[in-house]
VOBA-1610 file (N, C-alpha, C; in pm, whole numbers, padded with zeros to 5 digits, always signed):
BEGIN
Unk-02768+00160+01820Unk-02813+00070+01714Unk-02694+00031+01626Unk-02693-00083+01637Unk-02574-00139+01591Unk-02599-00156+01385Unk-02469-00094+01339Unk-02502-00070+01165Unk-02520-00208+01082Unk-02576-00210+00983Unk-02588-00413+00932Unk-02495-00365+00798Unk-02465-00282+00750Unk-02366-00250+00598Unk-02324-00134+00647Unk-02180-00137+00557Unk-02094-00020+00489Unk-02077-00030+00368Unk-02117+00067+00268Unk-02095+00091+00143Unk-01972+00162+00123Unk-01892+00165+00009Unk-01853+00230-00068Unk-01683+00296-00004Unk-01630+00212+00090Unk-01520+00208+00192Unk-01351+00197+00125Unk-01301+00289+00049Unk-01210+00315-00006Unk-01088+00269+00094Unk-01017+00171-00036Unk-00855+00153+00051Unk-00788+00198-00015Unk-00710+00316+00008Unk-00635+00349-00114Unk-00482+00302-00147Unk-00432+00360-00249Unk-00294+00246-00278Unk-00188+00362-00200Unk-00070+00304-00168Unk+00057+00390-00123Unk+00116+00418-00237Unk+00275+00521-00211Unk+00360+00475-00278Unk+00493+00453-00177Unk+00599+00429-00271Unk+00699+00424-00161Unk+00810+00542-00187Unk+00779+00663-00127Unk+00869+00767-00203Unk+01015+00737-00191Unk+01058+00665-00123Unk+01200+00553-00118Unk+01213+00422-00072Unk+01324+00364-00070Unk+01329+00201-00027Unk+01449+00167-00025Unk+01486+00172+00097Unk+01625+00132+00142Unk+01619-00019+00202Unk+01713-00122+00176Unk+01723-00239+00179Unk+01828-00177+00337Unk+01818-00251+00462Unk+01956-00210+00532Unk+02030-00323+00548Unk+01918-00470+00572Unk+02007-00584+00590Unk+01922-00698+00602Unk+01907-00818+00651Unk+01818-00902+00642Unk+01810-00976+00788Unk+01696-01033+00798Unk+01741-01077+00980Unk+01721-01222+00907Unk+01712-01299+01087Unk+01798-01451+01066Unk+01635-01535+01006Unk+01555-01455+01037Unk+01416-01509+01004Unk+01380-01506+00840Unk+01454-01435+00754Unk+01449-01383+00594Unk+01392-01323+00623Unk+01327-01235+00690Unk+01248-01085+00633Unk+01412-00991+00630Unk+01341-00906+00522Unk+01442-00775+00502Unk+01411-00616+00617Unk+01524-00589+00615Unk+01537-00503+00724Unk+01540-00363+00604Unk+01466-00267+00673Unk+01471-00158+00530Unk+01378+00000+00615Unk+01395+00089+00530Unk+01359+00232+00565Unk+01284+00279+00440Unk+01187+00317+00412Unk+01116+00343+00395Unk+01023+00527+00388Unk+00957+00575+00303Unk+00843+00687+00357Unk+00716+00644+00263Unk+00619+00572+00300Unk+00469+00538+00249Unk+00456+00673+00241Unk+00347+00711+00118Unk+00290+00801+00046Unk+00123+00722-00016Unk+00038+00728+00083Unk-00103+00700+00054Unk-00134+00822-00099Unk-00217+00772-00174Unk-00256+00854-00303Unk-00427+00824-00284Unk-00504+00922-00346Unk-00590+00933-00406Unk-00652+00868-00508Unk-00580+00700-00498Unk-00673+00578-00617Unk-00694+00482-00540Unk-00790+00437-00530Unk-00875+00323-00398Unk-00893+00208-00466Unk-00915+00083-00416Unk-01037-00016-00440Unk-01157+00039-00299Unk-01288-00007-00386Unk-01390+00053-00336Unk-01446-00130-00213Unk-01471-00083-00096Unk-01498-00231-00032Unk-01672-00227+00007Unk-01733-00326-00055Unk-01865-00287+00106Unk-01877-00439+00153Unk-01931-00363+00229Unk-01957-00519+00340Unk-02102-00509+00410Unk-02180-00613+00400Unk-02342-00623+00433Unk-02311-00750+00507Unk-02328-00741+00706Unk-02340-00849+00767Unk-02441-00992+00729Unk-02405-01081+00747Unk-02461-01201+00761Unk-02584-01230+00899Unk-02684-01314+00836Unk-02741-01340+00965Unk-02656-01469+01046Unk-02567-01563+00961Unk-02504-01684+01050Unk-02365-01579+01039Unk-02219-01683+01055Unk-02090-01678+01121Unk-01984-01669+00988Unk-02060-01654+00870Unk-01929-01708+00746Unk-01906-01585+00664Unk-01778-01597+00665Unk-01721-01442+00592Unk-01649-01530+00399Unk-01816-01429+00359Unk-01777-01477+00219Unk-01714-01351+00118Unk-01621-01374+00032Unk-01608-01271-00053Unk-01692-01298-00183Unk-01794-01182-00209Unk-01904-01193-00341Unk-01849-01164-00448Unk-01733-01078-00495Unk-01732-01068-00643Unk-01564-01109-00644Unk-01537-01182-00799Unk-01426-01273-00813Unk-01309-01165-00829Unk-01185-01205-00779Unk-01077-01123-00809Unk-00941-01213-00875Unk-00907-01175-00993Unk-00867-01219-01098Unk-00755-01298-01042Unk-00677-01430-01056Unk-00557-01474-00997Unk-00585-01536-00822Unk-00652-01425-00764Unk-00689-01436-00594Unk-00816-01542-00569Unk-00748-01675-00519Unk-00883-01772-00469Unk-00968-01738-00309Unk-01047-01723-00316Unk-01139-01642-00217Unk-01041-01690-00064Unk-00998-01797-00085Unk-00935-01863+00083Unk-00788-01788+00094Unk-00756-01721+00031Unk-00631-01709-00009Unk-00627-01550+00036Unk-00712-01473-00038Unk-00746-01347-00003Unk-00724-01269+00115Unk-00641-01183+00149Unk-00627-01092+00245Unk-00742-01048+00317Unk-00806-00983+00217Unk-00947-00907+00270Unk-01040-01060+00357Unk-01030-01160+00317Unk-01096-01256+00416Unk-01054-01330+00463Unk-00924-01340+00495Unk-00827-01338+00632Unk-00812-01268+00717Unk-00823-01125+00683Unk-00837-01019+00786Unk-00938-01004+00886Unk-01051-01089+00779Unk-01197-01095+00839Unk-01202-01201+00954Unk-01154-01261+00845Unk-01139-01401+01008Unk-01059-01400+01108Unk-00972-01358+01086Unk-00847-01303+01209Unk-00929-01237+01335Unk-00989-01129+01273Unk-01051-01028+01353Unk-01182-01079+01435Unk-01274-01171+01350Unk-01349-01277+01380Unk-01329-01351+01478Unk-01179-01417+01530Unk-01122-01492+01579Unk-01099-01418+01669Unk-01007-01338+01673Unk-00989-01215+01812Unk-01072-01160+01895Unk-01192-01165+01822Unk-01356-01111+01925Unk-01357-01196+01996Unk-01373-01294+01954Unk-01395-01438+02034Unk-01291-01496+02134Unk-01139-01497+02117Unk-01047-01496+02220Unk-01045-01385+02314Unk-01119-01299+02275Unk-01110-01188+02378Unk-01262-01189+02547Unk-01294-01325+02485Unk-01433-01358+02558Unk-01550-01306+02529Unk-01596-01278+02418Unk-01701-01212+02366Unk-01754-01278+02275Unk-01930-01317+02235Unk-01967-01402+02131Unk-01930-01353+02016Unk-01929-01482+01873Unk-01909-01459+01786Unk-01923-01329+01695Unk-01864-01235+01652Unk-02003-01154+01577Unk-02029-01220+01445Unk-02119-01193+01375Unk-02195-01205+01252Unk-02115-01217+01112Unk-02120-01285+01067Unk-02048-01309+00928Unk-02065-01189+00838Unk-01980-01178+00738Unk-02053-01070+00637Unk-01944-01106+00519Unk-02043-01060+00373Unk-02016-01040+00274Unk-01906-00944+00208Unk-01849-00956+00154Unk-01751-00849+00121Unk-01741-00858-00068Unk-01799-00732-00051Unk-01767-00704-00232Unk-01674-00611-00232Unk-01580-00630-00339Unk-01424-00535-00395Unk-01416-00508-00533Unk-01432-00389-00538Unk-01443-00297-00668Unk-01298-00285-00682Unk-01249-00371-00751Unk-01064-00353-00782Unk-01004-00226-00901Unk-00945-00157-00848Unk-00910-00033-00943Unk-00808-00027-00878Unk-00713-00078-00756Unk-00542-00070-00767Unk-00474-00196-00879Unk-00393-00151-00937Unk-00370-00322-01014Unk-00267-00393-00884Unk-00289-00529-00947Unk-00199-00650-00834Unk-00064-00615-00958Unk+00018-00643-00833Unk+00164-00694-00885Unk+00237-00557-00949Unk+00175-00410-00836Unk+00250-00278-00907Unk+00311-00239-00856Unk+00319-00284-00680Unk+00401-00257-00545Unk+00298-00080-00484Unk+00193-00124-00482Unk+00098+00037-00507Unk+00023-00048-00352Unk+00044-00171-00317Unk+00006-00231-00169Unk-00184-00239-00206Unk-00221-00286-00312Unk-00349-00259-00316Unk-00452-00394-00175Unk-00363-00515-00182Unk-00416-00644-00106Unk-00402-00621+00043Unk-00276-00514+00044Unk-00249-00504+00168Unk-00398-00383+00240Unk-00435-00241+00168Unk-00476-00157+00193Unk-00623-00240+00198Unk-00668-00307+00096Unk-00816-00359+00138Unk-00784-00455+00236Unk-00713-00522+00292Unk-00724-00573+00417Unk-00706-00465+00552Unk-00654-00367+00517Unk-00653-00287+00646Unk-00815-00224+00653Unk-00818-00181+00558Unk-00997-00127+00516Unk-01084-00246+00637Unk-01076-00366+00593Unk-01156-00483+00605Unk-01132-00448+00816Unk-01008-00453+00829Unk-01003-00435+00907Unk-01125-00343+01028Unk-01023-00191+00997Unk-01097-00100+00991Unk-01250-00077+01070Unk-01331-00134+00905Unk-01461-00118+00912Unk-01532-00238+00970Unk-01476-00368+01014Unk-01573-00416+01084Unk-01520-00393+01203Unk-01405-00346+01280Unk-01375-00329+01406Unk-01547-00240+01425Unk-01516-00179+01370Unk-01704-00028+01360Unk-01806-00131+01363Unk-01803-00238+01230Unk-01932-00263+01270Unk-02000-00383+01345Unk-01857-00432+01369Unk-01942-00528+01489Unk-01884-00464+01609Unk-01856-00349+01642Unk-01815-00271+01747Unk-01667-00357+01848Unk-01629-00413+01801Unk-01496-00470+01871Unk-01442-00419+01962Unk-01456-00284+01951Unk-01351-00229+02025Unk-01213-00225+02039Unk-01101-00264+01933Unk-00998-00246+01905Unk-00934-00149+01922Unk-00837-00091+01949Unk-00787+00051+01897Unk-00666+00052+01778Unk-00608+00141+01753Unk-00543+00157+01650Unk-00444+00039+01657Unk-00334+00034+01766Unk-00254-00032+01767Unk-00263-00166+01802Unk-00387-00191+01853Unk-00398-00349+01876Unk-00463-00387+01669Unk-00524-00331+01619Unk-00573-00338+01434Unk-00435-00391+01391Unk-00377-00263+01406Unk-00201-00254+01348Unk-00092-00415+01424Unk-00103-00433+01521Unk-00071-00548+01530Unk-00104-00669+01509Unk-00249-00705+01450Unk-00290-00791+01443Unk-00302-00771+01276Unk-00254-00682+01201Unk-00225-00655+01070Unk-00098-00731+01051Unk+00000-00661+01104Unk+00117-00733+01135Unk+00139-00882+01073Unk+00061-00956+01157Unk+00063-01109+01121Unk+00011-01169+00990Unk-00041-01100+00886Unk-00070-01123+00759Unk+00000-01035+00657Unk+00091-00930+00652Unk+00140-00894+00608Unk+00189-00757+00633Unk+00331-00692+00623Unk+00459-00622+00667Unk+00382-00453+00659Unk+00291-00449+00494Unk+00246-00360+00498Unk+00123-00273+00568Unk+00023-00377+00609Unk-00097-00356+00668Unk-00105-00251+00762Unk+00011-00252+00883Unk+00034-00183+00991Unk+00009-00005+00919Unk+00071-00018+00827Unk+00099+00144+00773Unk-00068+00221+00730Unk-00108+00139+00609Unk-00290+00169+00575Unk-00369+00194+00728Unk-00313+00152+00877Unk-00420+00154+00985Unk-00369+00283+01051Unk-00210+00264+01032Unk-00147+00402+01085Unk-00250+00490+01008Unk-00262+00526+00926Unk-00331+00602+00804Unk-00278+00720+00801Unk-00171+00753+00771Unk-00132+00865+00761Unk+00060+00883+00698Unk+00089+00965+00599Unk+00260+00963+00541Unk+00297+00929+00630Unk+00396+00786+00635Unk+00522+00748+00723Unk+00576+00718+00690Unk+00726+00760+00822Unk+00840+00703+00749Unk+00877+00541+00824Unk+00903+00447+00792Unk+00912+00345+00827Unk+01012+00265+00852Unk+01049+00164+00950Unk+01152+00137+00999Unk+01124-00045+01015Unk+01226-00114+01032Unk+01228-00234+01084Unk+01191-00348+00942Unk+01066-00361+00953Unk+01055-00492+00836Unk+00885-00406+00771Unk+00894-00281+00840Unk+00776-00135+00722Unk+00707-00129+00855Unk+00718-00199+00987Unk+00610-00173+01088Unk+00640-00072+01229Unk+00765-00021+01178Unk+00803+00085+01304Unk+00760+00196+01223Unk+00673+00305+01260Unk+00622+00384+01186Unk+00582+00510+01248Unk+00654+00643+01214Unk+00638+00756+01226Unk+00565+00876+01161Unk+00534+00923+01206Unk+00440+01024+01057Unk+00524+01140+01064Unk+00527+01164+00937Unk+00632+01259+00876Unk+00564+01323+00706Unk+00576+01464+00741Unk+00552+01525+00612Unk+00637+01520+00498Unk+00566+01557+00379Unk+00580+01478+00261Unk+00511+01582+00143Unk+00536+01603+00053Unk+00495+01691-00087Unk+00332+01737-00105Unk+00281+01808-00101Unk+00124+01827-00126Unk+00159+01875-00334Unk+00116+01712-00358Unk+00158+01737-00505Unk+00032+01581-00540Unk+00070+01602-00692Unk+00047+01533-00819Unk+00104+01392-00866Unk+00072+01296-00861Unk+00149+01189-00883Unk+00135+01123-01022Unk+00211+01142-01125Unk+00187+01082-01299Unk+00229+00886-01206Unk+00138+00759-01243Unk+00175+00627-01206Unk+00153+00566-01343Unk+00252+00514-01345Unk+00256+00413-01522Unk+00297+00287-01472Unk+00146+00214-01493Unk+00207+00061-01524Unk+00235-00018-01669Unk+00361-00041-01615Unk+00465-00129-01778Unk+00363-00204-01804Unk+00288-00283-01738Unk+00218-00370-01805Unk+00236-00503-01774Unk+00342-00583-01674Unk+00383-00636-01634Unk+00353-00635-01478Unk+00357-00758-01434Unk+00287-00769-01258Unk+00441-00820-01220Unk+00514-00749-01090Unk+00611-00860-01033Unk+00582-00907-00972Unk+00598-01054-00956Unk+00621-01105-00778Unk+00721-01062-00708Unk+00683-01032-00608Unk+00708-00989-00458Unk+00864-01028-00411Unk+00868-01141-00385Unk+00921-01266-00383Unk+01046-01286-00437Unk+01004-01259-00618Unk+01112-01305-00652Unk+01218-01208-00666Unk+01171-00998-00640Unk+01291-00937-00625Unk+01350-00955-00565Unk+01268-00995-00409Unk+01337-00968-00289Unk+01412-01115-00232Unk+01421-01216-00296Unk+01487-01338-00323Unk+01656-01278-00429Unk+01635-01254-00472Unk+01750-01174-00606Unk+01887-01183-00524Unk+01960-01248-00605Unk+02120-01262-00541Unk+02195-01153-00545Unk+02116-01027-00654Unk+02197-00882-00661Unk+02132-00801-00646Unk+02028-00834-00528Unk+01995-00725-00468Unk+02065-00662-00336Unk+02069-00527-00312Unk+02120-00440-00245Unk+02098-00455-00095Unk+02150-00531-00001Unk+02099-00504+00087Unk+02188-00447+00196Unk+02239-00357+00207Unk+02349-00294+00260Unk+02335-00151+00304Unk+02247-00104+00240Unk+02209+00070+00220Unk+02234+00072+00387Unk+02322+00214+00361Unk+02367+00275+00501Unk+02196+00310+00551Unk+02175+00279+00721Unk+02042+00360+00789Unk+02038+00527+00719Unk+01942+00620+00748Unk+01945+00717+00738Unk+01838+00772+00863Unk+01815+00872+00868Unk+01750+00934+00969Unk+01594+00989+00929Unk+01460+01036+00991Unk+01389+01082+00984Unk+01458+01216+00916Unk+01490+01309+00965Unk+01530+01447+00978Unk+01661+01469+00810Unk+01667+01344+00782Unk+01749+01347+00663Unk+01633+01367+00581Unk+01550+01291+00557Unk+01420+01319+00455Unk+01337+01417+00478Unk+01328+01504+00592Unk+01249+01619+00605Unk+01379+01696+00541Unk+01512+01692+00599Unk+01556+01832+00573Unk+01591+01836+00407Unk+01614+01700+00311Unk+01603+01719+00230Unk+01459+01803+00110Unk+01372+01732+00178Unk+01269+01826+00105Unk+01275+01970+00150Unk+01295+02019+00248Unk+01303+02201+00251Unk+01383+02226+00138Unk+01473+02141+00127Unk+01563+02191+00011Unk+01504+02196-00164Unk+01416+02051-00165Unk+01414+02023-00274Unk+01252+01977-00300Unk+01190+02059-00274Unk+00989+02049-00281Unk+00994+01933-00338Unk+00988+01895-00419Unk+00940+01757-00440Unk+00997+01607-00450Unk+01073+01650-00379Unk+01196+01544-00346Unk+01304+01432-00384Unk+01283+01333-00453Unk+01364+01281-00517Unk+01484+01232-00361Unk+01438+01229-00262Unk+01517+01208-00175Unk+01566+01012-00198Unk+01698+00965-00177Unk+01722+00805-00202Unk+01691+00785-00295Unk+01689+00632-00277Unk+01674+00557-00375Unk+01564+00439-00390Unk+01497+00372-00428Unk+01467+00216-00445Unk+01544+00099-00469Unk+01603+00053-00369Unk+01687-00075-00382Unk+01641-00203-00457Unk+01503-00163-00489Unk+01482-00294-00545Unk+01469-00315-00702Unk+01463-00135-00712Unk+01422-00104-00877Unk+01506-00210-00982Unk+01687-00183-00901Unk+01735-00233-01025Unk+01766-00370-01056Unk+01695-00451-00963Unk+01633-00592-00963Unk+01540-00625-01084Unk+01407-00514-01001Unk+01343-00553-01113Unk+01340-00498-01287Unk+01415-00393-01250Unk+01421-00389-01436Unk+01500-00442-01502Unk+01607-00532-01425Unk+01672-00629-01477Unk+01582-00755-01549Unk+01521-00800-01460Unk+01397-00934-01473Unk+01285-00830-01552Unk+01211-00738-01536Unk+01123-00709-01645Unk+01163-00572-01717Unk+01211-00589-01858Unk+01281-00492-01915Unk+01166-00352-01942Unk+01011-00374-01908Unk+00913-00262-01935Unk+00926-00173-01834Unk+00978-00219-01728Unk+00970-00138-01547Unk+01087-00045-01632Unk+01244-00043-01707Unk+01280+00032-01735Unk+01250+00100-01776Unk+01212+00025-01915Unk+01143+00134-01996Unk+01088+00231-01955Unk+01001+00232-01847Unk+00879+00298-01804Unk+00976+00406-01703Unk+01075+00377-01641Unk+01121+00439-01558Unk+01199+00535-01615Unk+01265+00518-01749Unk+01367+00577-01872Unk+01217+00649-01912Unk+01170+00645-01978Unk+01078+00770-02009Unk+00981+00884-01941Unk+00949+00820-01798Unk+00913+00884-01697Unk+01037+01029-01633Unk+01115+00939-01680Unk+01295+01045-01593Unk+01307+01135-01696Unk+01215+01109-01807Unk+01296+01249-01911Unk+01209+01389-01859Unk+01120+01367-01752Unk+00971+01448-01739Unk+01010+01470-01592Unk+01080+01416-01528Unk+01091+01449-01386Unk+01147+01347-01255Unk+01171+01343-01175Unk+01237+01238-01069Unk+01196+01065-01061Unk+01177+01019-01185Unk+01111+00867-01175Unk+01160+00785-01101Unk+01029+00701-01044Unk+01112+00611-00955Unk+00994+00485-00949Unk+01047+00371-00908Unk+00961+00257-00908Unk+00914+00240-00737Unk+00798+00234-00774Unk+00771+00220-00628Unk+00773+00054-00536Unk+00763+00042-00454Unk+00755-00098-00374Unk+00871-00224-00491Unk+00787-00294-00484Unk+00930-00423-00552Unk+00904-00435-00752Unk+00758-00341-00730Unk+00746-00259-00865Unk+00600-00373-00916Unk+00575-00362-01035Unk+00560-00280-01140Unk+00587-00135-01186Unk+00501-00080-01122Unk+00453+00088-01130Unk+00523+00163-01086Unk+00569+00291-01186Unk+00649+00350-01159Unk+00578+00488-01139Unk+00663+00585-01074Unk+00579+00721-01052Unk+00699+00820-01050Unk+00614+00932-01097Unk+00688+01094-01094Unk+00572+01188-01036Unk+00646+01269-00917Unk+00563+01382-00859Unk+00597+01509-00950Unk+00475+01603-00948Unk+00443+01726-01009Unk+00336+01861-00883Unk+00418+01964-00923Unk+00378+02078-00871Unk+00203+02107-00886Unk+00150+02037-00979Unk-00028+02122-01025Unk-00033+01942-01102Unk-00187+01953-01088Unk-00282+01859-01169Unk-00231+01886-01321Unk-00220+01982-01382Unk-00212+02067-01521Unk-00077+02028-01547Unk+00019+02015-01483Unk+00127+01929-01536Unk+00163+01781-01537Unk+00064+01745-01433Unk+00075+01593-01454Unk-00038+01521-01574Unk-00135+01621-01598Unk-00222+01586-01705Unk-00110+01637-01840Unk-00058+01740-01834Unk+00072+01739-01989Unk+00166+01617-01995Unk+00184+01553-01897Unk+00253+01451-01903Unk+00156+01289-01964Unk+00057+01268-01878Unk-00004+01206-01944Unk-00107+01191-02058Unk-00117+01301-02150Unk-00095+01338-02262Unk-00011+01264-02375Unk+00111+01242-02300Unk+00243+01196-02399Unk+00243+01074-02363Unk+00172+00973-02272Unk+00259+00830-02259Unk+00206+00746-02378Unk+00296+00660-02390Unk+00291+00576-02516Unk+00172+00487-02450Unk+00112+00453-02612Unk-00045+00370-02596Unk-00002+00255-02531Unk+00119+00208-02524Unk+00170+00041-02467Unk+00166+00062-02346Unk+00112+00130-02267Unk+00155+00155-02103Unk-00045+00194-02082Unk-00020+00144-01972Unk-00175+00240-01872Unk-00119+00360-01746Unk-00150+00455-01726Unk-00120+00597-01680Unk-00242+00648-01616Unk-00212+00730-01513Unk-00264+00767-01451Unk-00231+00894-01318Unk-00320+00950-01305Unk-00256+01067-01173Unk-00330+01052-01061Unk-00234+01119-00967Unk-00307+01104-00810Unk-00268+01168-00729Unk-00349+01261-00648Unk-00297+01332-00542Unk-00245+01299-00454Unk-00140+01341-00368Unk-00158+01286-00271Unk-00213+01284-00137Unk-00262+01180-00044Unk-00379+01199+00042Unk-00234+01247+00188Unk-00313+01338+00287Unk-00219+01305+00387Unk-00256+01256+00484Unk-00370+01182+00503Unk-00417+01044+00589Unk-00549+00992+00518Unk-00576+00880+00586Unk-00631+00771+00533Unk-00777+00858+00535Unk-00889+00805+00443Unk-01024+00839+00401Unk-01132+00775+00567Unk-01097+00665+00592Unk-01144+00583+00720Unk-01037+00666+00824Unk-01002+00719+00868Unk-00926+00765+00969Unk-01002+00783+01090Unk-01078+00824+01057Unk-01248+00873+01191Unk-01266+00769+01270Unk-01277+00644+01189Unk-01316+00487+01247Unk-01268+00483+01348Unk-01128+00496+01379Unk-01056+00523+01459Unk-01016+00581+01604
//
């Protein structure tokens, strides 16, 4: 018996526990290394099939025009692929998004509800996909998608879609957004940005954490882009560093510091100044939908 809804289908946000720029190919995408760190803060998705063919999104998302939207591009993509694959249409469906990652923090919230979207209708119109045909057909809407289907800590290679799973901190994450959204775009456009960072190895980022539990391994090449262009990402990153290893994740807003216990990342957010929004998060070590799979 084939299911008509999924409720309550969590995508959760990454982080990027580093971000190495290595070089750029002839196409402009950036060439870079990477370790995704999925956390414990979601947007919530459900989806209730249609009796006709049209994939609508029901509740408004601030800035995002419904045609524009990941989550219903993904839908149609996948929509589209049933059907090139010689199989009738399946059934349209509704998609409501309970937004609780913010846009514009580099936390991959557009990317993770499109892998979700993914995901859960491969299940419920039974597609039959497997992981890596999802992950490739993620691919073509955006760099990050592939990683949310991987569902699980990776370290990442190529343009974020060569992807290995590799362990990573069973800790606490303090995330402060400045308050400020970046575009994407315009770090990774930046005439002084870094793109040179020597490769490094898998086995460099494992053997550094034996050394150093909660790691602080690299750098973010893009950080000092953006706290050039938004002076709060410093800020936020300068007061975060007096408390522990701060670092900006993806092309930023949001910055983050890992902690040993819940009880120290709650003493920390305790102290952030009222001008900032804060928050903690465990970290997950694979995806909540992983089963789908």
């Amino acid at each position: 018996m084939k299911l008509a809804s999924l409720n309550h289908c969590p995508a959760p946000a990454k982080l990027n526990l580093f971000l190495h720029i290595n070089g750029r190919r002839a196409d402009g995408y950036h060439v870079l290394q990477t370790v995704f760190q999925l956390i414990e803060h979601s947007d919530m998705l459900h989806f209730q099939l249609r009796g006709d063919h049209m994939i609508r999104r029901t509740t408004p998302v601030a800035g995002v025009p419904e045609q524009q939207d990941l989550t219903v591009r993904a839908a149609r993509l996948l929509q589209a692929e049933v059907v090139r694959r010689g199989c009738p249409p399946p059934p349209g469906v509704d998609i409501a998004i309970d937004k609780h990652v913010p846009m514009g923090g580099g936390l991959g919230g557009g990317s993770s509800d499109a892998a979700t979207t993914l995901m859960v209708l491969n299940h419920l119109w039974q597609a039959g996909l497997t992981r890596a045909q999802l992950m490739a057909l993620g691919l073509t809407l955006g760099a990050d998608i592939p990683f949310f289907i991987f569902g699980q800590t990776a370290f990442a290679e190529g343009i974020g879609e060569a992807l290995l799973p590799v362990a990573a901190p069973k800790c606490w994450y303090v995330i402060v957004e400045p308050g400020v959204a970046v575009p994407t775009a315009l770090i990774f456009c930046a005439e002084d940005l870094t793109r040179d960072t020597k490769p490094v190895k898998i086995t460099d980022f494992s053997s550094h954490l034996t050394k150093h539990h909660l790691g602080g391994f690299g750098k973010n090449d893009l950080q000092r882009v953006a706290s050039r262009l938004f002076p709060p990402v410093a800020e936020a990153i300068k007061w975060l560093g007096e408390r522990g290893a701060a670092r900006m994740t993806g092309s930023g807003a949001c910055v983050f510091c890992a902690f040993s216990s819940e009880e120290e990342a709650d003493a920390v957010l305790r102290d952030v100044p009222a001008m900032w929004t804060a928050w903690k998060a465990k970290a997950l070590p694979c995806h909540p939908l992983a089963q789908m799979l």
